[in-house]
C-alpha positions in Angstrom: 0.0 0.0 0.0 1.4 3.2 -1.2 2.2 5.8 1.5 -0.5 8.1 -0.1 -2.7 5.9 0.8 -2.3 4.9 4.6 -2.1 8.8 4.6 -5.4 9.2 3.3 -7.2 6.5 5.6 -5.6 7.7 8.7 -7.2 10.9 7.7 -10.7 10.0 7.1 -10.5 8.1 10.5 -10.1 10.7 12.2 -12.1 14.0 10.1 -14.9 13.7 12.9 -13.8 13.5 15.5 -11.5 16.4 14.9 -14.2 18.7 13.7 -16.3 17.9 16.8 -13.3 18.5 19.0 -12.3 21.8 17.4 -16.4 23.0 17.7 -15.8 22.7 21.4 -12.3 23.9 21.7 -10.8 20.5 23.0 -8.4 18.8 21.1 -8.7 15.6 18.8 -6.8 13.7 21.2 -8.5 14.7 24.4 -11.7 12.6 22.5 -13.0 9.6 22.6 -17.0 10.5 21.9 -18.6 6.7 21.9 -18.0 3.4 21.3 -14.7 2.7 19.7 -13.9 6.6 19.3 -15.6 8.8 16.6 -16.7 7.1 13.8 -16.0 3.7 15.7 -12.0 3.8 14.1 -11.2 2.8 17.8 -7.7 4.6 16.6 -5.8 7.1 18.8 -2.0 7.6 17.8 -0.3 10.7 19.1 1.2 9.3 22.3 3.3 6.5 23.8 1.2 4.2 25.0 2.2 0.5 26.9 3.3 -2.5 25.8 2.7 -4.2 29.7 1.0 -3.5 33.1 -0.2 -5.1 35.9 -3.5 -3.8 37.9 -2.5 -6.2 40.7 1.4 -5.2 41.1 0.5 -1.4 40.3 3.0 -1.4 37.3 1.8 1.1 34.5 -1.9 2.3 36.3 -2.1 6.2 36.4 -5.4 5.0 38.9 -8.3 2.4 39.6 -11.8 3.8 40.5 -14.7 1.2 41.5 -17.8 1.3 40.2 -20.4 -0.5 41.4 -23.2 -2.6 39.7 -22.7 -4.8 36.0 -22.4 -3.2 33.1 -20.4 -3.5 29.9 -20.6 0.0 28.8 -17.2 1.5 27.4 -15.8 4.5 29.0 -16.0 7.7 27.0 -13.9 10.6 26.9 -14.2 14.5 26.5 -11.0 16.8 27.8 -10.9 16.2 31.3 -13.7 13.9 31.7 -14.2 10.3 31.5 -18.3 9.1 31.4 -19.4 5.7 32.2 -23.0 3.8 32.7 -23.9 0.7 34.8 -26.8 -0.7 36.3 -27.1 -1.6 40.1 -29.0 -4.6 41.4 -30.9 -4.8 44.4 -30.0 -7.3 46.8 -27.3 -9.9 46.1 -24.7 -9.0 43.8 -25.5 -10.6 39.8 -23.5 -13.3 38.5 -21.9 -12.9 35.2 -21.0 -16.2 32.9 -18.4 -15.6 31.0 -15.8 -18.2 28.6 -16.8 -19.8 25.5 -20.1 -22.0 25.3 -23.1 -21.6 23.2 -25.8 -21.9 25.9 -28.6 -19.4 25.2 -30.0 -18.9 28.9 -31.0 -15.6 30.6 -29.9 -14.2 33.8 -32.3 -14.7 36.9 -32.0 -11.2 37.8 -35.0 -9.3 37.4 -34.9 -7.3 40.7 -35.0 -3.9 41.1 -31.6 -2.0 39.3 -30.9 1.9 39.5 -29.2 2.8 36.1 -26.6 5.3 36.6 -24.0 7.9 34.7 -20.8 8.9 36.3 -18.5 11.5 35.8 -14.8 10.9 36.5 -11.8 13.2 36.1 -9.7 11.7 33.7 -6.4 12.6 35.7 -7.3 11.1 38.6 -10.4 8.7 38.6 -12.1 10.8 41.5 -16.1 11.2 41.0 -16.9 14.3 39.7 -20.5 13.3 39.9 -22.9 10.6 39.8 -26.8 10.3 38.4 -29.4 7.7 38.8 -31.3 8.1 35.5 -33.9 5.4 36.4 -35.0 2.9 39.3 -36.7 -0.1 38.5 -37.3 -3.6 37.4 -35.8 -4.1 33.9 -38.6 -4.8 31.3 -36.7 -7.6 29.5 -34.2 -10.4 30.7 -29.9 -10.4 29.7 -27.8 -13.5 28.3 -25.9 -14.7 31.2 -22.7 -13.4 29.2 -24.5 -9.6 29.2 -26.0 -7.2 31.7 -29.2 -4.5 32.0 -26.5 -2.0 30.9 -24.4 -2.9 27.5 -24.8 0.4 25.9 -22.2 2.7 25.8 -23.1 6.7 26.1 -22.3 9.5 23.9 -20.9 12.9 24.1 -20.3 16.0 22.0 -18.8 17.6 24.4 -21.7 19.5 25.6 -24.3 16.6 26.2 -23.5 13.3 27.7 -26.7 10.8 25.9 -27.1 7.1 27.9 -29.6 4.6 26.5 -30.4 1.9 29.0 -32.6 0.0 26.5 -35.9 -0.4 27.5 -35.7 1.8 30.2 -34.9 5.1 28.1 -32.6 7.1 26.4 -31.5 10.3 28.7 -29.2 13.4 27.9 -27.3 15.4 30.6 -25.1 18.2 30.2 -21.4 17.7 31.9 -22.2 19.2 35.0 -24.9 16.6 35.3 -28.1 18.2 35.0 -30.9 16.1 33.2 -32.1 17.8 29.9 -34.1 15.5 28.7 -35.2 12.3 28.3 -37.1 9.9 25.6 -38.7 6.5 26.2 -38.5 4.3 23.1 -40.4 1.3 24.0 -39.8 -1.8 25.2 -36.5 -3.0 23.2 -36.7 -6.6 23.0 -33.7 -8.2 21.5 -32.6 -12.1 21.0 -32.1 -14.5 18.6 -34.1 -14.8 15.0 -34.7 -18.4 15.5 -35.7 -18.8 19.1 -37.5 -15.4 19.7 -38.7 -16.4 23.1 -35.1 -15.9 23.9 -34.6 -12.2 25.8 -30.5 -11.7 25.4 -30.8 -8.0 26.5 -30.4 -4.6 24.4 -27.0 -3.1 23.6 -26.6 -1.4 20.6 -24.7 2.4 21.3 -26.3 5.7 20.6 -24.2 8.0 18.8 -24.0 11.8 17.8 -23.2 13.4 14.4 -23.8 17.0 13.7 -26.7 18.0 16.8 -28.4 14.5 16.0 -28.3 11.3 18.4 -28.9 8.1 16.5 -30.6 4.7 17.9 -30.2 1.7 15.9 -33.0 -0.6 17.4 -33.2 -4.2 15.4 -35.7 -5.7 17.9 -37.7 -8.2 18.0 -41.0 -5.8 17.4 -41.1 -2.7 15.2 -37.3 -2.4 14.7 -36.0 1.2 13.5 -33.2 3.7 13.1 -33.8 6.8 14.3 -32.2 10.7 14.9 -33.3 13.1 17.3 -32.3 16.5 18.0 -29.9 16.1 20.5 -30.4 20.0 22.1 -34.4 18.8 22.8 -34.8 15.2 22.3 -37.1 16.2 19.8 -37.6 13.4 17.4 -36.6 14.3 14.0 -37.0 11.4 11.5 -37.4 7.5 12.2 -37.6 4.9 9.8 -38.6 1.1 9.6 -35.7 -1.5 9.8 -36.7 -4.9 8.0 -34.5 -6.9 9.9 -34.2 -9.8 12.4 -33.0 -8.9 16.0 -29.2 -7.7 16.1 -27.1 -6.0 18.7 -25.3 -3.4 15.9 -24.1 0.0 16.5 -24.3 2.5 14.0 -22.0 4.3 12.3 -22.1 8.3 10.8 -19.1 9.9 9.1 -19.2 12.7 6.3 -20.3 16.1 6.9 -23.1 18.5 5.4 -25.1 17.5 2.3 -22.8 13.7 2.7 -23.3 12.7 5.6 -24.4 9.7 6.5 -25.5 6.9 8.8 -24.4 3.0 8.5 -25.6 -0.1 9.8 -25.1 -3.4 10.1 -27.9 -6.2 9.8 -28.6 -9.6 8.0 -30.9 -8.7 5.8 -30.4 -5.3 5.6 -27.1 -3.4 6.1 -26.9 -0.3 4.1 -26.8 3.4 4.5 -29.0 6.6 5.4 -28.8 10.4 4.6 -28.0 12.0 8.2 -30.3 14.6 7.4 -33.5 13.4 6.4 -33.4 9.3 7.4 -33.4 8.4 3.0 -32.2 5.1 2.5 -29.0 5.7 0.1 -27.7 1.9 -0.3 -28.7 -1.3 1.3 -27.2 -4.9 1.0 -28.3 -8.0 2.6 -26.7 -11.5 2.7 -25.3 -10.9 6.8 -24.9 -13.3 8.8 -28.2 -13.9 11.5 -27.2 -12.4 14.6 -25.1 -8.9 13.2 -23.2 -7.4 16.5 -19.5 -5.5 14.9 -20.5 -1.9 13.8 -19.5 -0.5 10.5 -16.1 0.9 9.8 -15.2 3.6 7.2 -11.5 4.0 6.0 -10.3 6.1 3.3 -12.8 5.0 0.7 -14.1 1.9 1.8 -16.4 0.6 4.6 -16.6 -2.9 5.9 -18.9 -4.7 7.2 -18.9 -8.4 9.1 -21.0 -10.9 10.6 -20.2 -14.2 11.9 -23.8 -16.9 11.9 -24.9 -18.1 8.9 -27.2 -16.2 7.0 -31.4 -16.8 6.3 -30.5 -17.9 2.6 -28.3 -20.6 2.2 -27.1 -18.7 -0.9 -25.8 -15.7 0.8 -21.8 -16.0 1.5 -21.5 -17.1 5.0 -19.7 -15.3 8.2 -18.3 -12.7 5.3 -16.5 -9.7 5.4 -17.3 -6.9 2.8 -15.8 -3.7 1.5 -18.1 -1.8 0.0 -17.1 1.5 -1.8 -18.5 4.9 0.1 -20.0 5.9 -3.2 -22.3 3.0 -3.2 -26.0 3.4 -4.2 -28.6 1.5 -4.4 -29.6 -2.3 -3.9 -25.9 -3.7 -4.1 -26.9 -7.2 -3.1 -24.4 -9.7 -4.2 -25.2 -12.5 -6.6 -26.2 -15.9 -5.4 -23.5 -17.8 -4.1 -21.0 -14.7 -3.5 -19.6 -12.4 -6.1 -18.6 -8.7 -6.6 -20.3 -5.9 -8.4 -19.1 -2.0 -9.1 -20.1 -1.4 -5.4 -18.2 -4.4 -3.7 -14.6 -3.7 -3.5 -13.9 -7.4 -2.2 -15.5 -10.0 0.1 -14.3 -12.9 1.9 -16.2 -15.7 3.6 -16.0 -18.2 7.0 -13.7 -14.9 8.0 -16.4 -12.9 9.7 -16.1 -11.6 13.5 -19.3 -12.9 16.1 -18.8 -10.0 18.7 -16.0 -7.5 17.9 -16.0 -4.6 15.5 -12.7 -4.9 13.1 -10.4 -2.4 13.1 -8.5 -0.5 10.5 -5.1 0.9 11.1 -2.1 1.6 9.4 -3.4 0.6 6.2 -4.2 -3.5 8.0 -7.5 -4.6 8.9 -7.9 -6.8 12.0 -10.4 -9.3 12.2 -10.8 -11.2 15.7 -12.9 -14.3 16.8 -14.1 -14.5 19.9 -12.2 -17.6 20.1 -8.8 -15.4 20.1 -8.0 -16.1 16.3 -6.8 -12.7 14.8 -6.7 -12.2 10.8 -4.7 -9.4 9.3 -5.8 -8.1 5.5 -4.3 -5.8 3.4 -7.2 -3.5 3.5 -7.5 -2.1 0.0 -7.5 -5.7 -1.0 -8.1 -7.8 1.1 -5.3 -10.0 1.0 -4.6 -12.1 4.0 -1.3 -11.1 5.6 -1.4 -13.4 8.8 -4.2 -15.3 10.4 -2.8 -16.8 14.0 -4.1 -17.2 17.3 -3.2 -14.9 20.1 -4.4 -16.6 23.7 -4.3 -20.0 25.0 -7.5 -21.8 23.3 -9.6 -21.8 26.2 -9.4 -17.7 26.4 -12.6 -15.9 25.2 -12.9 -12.7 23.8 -16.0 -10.5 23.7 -14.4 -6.6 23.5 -13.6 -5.0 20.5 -9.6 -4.4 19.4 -8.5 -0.7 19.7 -5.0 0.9 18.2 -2.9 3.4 19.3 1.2 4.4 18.7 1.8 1.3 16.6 0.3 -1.7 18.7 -2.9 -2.9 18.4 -4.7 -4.2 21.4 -7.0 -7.3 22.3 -8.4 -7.4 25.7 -9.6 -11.4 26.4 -13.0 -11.6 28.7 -10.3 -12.8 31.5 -9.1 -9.6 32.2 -5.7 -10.1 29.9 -4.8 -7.6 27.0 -2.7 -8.9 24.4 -0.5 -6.0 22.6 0.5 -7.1 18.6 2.4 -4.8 16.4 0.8 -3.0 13.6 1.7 -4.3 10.2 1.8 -7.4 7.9 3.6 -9.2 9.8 2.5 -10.9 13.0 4.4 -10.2 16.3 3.5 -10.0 19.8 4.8 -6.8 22.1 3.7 -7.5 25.3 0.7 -7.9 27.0 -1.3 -6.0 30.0 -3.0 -7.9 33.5 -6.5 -6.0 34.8 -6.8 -8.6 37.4 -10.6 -9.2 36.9 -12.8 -9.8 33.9 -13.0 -7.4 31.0 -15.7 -7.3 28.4 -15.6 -3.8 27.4 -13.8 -1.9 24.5 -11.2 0.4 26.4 -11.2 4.2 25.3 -8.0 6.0 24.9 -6.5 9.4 25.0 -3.1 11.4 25.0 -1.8 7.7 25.6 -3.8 6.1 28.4 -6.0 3.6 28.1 -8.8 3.2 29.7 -10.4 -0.2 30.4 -14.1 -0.8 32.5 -13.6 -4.0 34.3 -16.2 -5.9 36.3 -15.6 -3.5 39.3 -13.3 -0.7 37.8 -12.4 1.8 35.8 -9.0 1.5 35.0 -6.7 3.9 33.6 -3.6 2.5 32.0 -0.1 4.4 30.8 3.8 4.3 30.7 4.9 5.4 33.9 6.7 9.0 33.4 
């Protein structure tokens, strides 16, 4: 890949989160807006960051700030604040199953759970504050691998947005004061082919341009929505054809371009930001779609890991599909190309985690810790090897920073690989406690939400 071209895609990864950032007067790196950073690149070079820590020993943690309850929310970060959401149970203190097994039970934990935002200093870790958003029973069961709290919030920098599923969507402002709140319904989610199944809600809301977007593919009346995120005011909403999925969505572009992407099995595809207006839609995913969209230089890529509704459709695939792509760009029985479908690969796709882009590669994990590398123009497989014993388990998504790319495994270990074609193993990081959340990083310190913590992680100076 030319240099002119890693250029190019390391620019696009990062356009909006920089224009946010500079509307606000914060800069790019002080950001980390949602899930997997703006425009869900999960990319933040700029700064040294580790190659090894320890939680228990103290080696490499800047600080370690409990938080109570079970959630698997990803921090967020705006200049000198760090957001976070959980949910706390009444009474005796939820299990959580995690490992690898294919058991599709629910949680018995439907007792009464306050849903709460807190608002850490990023320096320190101390509370700046703390909000109870709602107090109830939750309206739908969790997989035993998930919690009443998956989403992760949102900010602009002037309004922190949490969406607790079922139990609403709320906006704050960063001193903590409510502004508004929306209830969307009960928001069902589990999978297509045992619908009496309730896994639990936990797709992200996002913000693009003064609009929040909700991507709910549930089991009832599934939509994508944008509302004004100054007044909750709903502003468009349209009708998702689609079984149950756990997806967040994607926005990048700006003005007249911009746009929303989702991921789905029958229908992934793209939105105009500004009026809902389906642009481009594709279907052939596989049945339960979780890894949100990625957009790199000119192409966006899209996974899925079960097998698809029509036997015909390419199973567990991976697609690149160009960013000028209109349309119904559906693939031809039995997998193909057309002028919209840079390349596609099958049995490749990734079950939980979102893929990442960096340095021209694209990673591509298993939840079984097998890690592909493809040129990303292409397509061409560089390496394909596993990183963790066979028996570790992986559930958060891979994040990049100073030229290491790094995997966090559902037991709390985080294993740091070098950027580029070739495979190679740096180092690796101990939390000390399970991990199922996508860290956040910024000006080279990462932050991870364990099963009790937040944890803030960075060379020692």
């Amino acid at each position: 890949m030319t240099t002119i071209r890693i250029i190019s895609i390391i620019a696009c990864a990062s356009l909006a989160r920089a224009g946010q950032a500079r509307q606000f007067g914060v800069p790019t790196e002080w950001t980390w807006p949602q899930f997997r950073g703006a425009g869900a690149s999960g990319v933040a070079d700029g700064h040294r960051t580790p190659v090894a820590w320890d939680a228990a020993a103290g080696q490499n943690i800047r600080w370690k700030t409990p938080i109570p309850g079970l959630s698997h929310a990803s921090p967020i970060v705006w200049g000198d604040r760090l957001f976070i959401t959980t949910a706390v149970a009444t009474g005796k203190e939820p299990e959580l199953k995690i490992g690898l097994y294919g058991a599709g039970d629910s949680a018995d934990d439907m007792v009464e759970h306050a849903f709460k935002v807190y608002a850490l200093d990023r320096n320190t870790g101390s509370m700046v504050w703390e909000r109870t958003a709602h107090t109830g029973v939750p309206k739908v069961k969790r997989h035993t691998k998930a919690t009443h709290c998956n989403s992760t919030p949102a900010t602009d920098g002037r309004h922190v947005v949490a969406l607790f599923g079922s139990e609403g969507l709320y906006c704050y402002d960063f001193d903590g004061k409510l502004l508004w709140q929306k209830d969307l319904g009960i928001l069902d989610v589990g999978p297509y082919n045992a619908l009496e199944l309730q896994w639990g809600f936990a797709s992200s809301p996002i913000i693009h341009e003064g609009k929040v977007i909700v991507q709910a593919d549930v089991k009832k009346d599934p939509f994508l929505a944008a509302l004004d995120v100054e007044s909750g005011k709903e502003l468009w909403r349209v009708a998702r054809d689609d079984v149950p999925g756990w997806g967040t969505p994607t926005a990048y572009g700006q003005g007249a371009e911009a746009r929303v992407l989702v991921n789905g099995c029958k229908h992934m595809g793209g939105y105009d930001l500004a009026t809902g207006k389906e642009t481009w839609r594709l279907s052939g995913g596989g049945g339960i779609p979780v890894p949100a969209p990625v957009v790199s230089g000119d192409l966006i890529f899209l996974t899925s890991n079960h097998q698809p509704l029509n036997p015909t459709d390419p199973p567990q695939p991976i697609f690149a599909i160009k960013t000028r792509a209109s349309g119904d760009i559906s693939t031809p029985p039995g997998g193909g190309l057309n002028a919209s479908v840079a390349w596609l690969l099958t049995q490749r796709g990734s079950y939980m985690q979102t893929p990442l882009v960096y340095q021209g590669i694209l990673y591509v994990g298993k939840d079984n810790g097998i890690v592909a590398a493809y040129d990303a123009a292409t397509g061409e497989q560089k390496w394909r090897e596993r990183i963790a014993e066979s028996s570790s388990a992986f559930t958060a998504s891979p994040v990049a920073a100073d030229g290491k790319v790094y995997y966090t495994s559902e037991s709390g270990d985080v294993i740091v690989l070098k950027s580029g074609p070739v495979f190679e193993k740096l180092g690796a990081g101990k939390l000390g406690e399970s991990c199922l959340s996508t860290p956040a990083i910024a000006r080279g310190t990462l932050y991870f939400h364990t099963r009790a913590n937040i944890v803030a992680v960075a060379e020692s100076q």
